[in-house]
N, C-alpha and C positions, 0 to 999 in steps of 0.2 A: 383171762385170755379169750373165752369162748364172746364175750359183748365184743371186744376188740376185733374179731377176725372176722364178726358181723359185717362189719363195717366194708370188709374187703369183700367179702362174699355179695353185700347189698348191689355193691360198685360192679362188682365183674358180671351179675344177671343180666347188664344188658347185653354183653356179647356171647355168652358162654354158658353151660349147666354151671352153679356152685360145685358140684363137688370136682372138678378138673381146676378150680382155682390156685386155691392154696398150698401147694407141692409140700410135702412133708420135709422136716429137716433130714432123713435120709435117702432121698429125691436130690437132692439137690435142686437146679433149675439149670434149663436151655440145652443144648446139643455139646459138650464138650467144655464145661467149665472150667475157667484154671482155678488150679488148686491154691491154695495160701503157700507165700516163700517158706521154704524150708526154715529150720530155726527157732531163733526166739521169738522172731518176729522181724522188726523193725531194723533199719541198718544204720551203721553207726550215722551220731548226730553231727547236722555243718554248724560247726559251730558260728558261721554268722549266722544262720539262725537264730541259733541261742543269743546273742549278744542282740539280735531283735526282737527278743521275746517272743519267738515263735519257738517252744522246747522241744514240740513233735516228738520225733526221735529219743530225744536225750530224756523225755520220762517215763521212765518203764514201769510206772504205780502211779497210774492214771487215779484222782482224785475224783472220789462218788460225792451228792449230794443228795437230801431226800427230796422229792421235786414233787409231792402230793401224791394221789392214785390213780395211779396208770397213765404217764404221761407221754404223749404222742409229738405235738408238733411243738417249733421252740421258732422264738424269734429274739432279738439284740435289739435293743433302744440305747446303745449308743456306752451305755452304763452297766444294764441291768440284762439279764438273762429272762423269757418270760416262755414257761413250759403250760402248754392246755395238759391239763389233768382230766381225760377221758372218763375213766372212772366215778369221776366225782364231782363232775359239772364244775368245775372252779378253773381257775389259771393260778399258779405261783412266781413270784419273781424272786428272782435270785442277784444278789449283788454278784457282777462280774467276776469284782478281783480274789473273790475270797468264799462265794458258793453261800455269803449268810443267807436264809432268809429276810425277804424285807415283807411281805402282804403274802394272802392267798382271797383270790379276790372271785367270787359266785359270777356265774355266767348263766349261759343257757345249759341242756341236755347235751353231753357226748362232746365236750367242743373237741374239735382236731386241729384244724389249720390257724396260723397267727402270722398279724405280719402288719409290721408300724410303718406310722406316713408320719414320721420327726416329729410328733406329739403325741400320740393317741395308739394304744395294742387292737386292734382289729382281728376278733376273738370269730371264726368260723364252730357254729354250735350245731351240729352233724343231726341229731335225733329231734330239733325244735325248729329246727327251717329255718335258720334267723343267724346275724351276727350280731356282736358286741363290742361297743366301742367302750375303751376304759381309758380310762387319762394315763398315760405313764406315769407321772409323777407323783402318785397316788392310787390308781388303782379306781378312781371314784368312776360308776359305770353313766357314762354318757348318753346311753341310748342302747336298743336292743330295733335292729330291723331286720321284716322278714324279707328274703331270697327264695332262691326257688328248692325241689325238694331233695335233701341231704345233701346239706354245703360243705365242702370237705377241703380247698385249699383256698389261702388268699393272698392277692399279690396287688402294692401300690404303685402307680405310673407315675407318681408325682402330684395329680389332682383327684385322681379318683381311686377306689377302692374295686378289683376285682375279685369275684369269687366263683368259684365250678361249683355247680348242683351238680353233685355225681349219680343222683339216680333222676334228676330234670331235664338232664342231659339238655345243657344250656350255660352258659354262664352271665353273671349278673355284675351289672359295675353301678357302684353307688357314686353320690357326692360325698366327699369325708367331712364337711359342712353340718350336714345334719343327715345324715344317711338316707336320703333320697334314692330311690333306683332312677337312674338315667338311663337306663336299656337292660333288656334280657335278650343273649344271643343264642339259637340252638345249634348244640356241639356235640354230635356221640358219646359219651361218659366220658364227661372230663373230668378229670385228677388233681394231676402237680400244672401248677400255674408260676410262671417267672414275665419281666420286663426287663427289654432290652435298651431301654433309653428309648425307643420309637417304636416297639411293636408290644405286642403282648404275644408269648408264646402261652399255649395249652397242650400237654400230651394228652391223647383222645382212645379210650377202649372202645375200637370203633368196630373190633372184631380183628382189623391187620393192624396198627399200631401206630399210630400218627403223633408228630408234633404239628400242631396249627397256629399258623401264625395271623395273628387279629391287627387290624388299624385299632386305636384308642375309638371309631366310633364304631366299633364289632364287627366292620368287612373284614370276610376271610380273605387275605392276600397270599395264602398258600399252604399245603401243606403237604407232608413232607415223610417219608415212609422213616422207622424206627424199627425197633423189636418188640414183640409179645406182649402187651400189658403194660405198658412203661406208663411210671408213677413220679417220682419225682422230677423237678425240672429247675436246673439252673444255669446262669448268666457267668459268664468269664470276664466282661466285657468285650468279647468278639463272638462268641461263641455260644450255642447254645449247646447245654449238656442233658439226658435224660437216660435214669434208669429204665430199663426194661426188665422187670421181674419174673416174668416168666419164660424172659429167654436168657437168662441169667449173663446180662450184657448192661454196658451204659454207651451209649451212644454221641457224639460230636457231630453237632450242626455248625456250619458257618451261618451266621448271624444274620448276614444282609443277605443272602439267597437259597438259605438251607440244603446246600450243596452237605452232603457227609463227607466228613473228615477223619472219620474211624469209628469201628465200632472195637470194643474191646470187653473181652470176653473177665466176670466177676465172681467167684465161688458162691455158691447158693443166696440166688434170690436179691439182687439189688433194689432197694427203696426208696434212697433219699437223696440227693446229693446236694453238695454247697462247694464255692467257691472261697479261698483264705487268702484272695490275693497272688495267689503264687501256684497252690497246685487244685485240685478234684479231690472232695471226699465223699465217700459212700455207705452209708450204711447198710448192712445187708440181716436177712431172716435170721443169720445164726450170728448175730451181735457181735459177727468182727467188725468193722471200720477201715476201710482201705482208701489209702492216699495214692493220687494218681497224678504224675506230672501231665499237664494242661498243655503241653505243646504236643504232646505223642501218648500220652495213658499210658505209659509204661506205670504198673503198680511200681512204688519207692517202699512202702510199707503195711502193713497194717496192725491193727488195734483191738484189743480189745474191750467194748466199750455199751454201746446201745443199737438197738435193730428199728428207731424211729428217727425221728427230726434229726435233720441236721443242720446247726449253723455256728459262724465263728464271729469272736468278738474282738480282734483286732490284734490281738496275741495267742487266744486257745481257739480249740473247737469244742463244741459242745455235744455231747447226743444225747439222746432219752432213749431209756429204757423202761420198754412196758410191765414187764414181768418183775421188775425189782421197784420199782416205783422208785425210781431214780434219776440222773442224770451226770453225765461224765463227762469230767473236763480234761483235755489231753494237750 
């Protein structure tokens, strides 16, 4: 755990001492957290849900998987589950439907961030400077290019590959071709990275807490006040969503003018979020997993599950978890 929280520690120097970063699990985070619903947990399942293969609710013995050491960020090719193994410089893929292992495939140092352009896992390798492109359909590494220093998220626009250098405090967009840099843009400690079909958003550790929104040729076209520290960042397809970790919130942008939509208050320390189609999920410090309906964040449930990536694959969600060197399908 202590390499892993490096990682966050490296990231938050540029605004802040380390030691005010990482709020202990009984801290909590932010001014007045809500607490987890009373209960078991989760409230009963819709069953059309279930008859669309979304079980959410309806599985109360969430299914683990071993996902390598210590794995952080996850991304969907469509099939396959693909978790970076921090720990251990590698990437494992996971068959979707059933959590087999299929490869565990070498990368760079530290990779964290993943994220596929419809052929190819786009592996962010945090401690080497560099990414890795690996074929999905084999795992065979393509190429290794350098970025700027400690790459930590990546997100594709459709032609090119983005990535935040969280201590270059800049981000970097390749050609997925042969990995080319086509530009490096300077961004106060950028993070969680998403694309909106025509923008590219960055949440920014700028010191006050920004989502920045980029043209695909790296004009800032705006940007936009958030909570404390915010790290993850995802797409609704209207909307943009970004945890705030250390104001222990996840925050709703409208898309086309980053007007806020709500900020909604998340029990210690939110980190990651993804979109299922239908609602907001989040994963936080102390490895619940909270579902958030996407028209108003009212929390529906939460899970217990992983305090890293999160993403869904068409029926489940997935997260990772660092400390179990796992990942959970719910």
């Amino acid at each position: 755990m202590k390499a892993h929280i490096a990682v966050y520690a490296s990231l938050f120097v540029v605004v802040v001492a380390v030691a005010s970063f990482i709020p202990s699990r009984a801290q909590g985070a932010g001014s007045g957290p809500q607490q987890p619903p009373t209960g078991k947990g989760a409230p009963p399942a819709n069953p059309l849900k279930v008859a669309l293969l979304k079980w959410y609710q309806a599985n109360q013995a969430p299914t683990r998987f071993d996902a390598g050491s210590e794995p952080v960020g996850l991304a969907f090719d469509g099939a396959n589950i693909w978790a970076a193994d921090y720990g251990a410089g590698t990437v494992t893929k996971l068959r979707a439907n059933d959590g087999a292992k299929l490869g565990t495939f070498a990368v760079g140092d530290n990779p964290f961030g993943l994220a596929f352009d419809g052929a190819n896992i786009w592996v962010a390798n945090s401690y080497s400077n560099t990414v890795t492109k690996l074929r999905a359909s084999d795992g065979k590494n393509l190429g290794t290019f350098a970025v700027g220093k400690q790459p930590y998220m990546v997100a594709f626009d459709g032609t090119s590959i983005w990535v935040t250098n969280s201590l270059g405090n800049s981000v970097s967009k390749l050609r997925v071709r042969d990995g080319k840099v086509l530009g490096t843009f300077p961004l106060s400690g950028p993070s969680g990275i998403a694309f909106d079909g025509a923008y590219i958003w960055v949440a920014s550790w700028n010191g006050v807490g920004n989502a920045v929104k980029l043209k695909t040729d790296g004009t800032v076209v705006g940007s936009y006040k958030v909570g404390d520290a915010p790290l993850g960042v995802a797409f609704d397809g209207a909307n943009i969503w970004v945890a705030n970790l250390d104001s222990g919130t996840v925050s709703k942008l409208r898309a086309r003018d980053g007007v806020n939509l709500g900020t909604f208050n998340i029990s210690d320390s939110p980190r990651y979020v993804a979109f299922d189609g239908t609602n907001i999920w989040v994963s936080t410090f102390n490895a619940l997993v909270y579902e958030l309906r996407d028209s108003d964040g009212v929390t529906l449930g939460y899970f217990s599950g992983g305090d890293e990536g999160v993403a869904f694959d068409g029926a489940s969600v997935w997260i990772a978890s660092f400390d179990r060197n796992e990942v959970t399908k719910v």
